[in-house]
C-alpha positions in Angstrom: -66.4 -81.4 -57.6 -63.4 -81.6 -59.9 -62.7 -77.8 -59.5 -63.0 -77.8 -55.5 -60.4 -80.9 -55.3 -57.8 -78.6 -58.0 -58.4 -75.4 -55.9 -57.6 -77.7 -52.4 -54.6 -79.0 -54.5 -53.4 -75.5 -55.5 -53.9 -73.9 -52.4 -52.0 -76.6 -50.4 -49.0 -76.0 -52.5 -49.0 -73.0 -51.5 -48.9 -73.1 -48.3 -46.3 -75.9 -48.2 -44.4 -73.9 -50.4 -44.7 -70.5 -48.1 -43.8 -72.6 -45.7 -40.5 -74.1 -46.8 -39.5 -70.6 -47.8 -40.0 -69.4 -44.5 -37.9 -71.8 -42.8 -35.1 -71.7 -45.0 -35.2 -67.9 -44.2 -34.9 -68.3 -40.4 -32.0 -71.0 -40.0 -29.1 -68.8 -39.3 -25.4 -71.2 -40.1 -23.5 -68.3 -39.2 -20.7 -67.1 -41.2 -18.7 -69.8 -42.6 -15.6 -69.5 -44.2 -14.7 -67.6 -47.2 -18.3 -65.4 -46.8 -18.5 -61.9 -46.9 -19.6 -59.5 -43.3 -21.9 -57.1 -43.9 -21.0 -54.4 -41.8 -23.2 -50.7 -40.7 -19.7 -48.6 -39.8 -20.6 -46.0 -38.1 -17.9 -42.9 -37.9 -18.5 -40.8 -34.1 -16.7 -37.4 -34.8 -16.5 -34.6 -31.5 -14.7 -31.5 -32.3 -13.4 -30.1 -29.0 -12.0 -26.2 -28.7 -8.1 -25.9 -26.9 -9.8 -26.1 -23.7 -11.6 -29.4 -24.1 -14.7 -27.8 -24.5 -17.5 -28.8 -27.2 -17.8 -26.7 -30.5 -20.8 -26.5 -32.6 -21.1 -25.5 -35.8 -17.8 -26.9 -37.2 -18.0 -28.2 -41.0 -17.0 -31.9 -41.0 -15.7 -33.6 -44.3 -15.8 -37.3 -43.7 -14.7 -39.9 -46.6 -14.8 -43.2 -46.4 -13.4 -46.6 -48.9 -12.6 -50.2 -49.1 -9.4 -51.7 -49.5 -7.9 -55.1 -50.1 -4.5 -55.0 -49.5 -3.0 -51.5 -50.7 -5.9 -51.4 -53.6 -9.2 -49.2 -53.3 -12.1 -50.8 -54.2 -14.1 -49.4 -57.2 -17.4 -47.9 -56.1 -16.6 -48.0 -52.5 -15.3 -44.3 -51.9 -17.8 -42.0 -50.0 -18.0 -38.4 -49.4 -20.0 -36.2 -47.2 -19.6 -33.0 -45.1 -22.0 -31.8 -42.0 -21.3 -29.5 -39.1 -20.8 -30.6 -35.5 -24.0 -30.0 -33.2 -24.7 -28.2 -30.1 -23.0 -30.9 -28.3 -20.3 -30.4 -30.7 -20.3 -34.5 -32.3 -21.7 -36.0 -35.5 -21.7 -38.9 -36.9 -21.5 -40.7 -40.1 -23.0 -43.9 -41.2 -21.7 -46.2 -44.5 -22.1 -50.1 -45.5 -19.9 -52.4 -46.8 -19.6 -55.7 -47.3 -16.1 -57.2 -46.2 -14.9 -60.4 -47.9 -11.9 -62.5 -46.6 -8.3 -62.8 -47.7 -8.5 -63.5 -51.5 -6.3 -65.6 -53.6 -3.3 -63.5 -54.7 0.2 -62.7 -53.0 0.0 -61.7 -50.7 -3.8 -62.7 -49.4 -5.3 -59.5 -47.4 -8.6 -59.2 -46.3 -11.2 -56.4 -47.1 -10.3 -53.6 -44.9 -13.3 -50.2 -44.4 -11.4 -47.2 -43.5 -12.9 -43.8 -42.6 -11.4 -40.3 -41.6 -13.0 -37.1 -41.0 -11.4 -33.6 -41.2 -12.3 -29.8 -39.8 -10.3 -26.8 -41.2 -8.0 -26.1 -41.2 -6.6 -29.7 -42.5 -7.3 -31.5 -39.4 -8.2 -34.9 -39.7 -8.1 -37.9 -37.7 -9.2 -41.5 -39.1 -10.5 -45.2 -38.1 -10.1 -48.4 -39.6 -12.4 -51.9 -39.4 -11.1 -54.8 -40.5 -12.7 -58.5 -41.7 -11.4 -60.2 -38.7 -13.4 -57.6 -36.6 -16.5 -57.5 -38.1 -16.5 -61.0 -38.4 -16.0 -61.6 -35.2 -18.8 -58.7 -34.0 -21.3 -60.3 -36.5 -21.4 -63.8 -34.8 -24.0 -66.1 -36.1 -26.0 -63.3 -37.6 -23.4 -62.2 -41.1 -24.1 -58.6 -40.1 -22.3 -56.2 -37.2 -22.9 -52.1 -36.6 -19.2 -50.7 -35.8 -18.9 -47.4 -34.2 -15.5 -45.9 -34.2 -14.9 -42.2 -32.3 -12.6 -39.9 -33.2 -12.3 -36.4 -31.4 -10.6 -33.3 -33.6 -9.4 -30.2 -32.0 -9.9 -26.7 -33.2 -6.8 -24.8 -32.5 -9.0 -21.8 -30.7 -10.5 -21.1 -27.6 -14.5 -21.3 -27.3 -16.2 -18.7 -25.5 
């Protein structure tokens, strides 16, 4: 009889327990101040020929980092290269997690900052800033920010 009441006892606890986690998992505060973003920045590159035209094919070197202020963040450069597709875009995909202006002189937010380049050296680039995946995240800490650029190949496509 002893046993049952202990294994009642334990397995109430448990469930109590499960449950408090659960709740404390779904009550979204929103961001409040001084919390990092998460942000899913998302880099949309079309390579056009001199006509307007989409190219496929073309080698695309994207890079990607985070600054605060004029500083790069340690560990937050990224590199990758892919061609264009048929319809002559790719995109690029990276994560970061932005943090509001910091204590120091003076105070700058976390800024993300992409580019993407074709041969022969041209490169166009996008920035997002704290403010504006702050303001995309809402109540949720999190925002996916797609920025398009469009490089031209100095050539006619036939």
């Amino acid at each position: 009889m002893e046993v049952s009441y202990i294994v009642v006892l334990v397995c109430l606890c448990a469930v109590l327990g499960a449950g408090a986690g659960v709740a404390g998992c779904t009550e979204l505060g929103g961001v409040t101040e001084g919390e990092a973003v998460h942000v899913t920045a998302m880099l949309e590159v079309t390579v056009i020929d001199s006509t307007g035209k989409p190219v496929a094919g073309v080698p695309v070197s994207f890079h990607s980092v985070k600054t605060t202020g004029t500083s790069v963040k340690e560990g937050s450069e990224f590199s990758f290269s892919r061609s264009t597709e048929s319809n002559g875009k790719t995109t690029f995909t990276v994560g970061y997690n932005l943090h509001p202006p910091g204590i120091g002189y003076p105070p700058a937010p976390d800024v993300v900052m992409m580019s993407a380049t074709i041969p022969p050296e041209i490169s166009e680039g996008a920035m997002i800033t704290y403010d504006e995946a702050k303001a995309q995240a809402g109540d949720t800490g999190t925002a996916a920010i797609t920025k398009q650029v469009t490089l031209q190949v100095p050539y006619a496509v036939k």
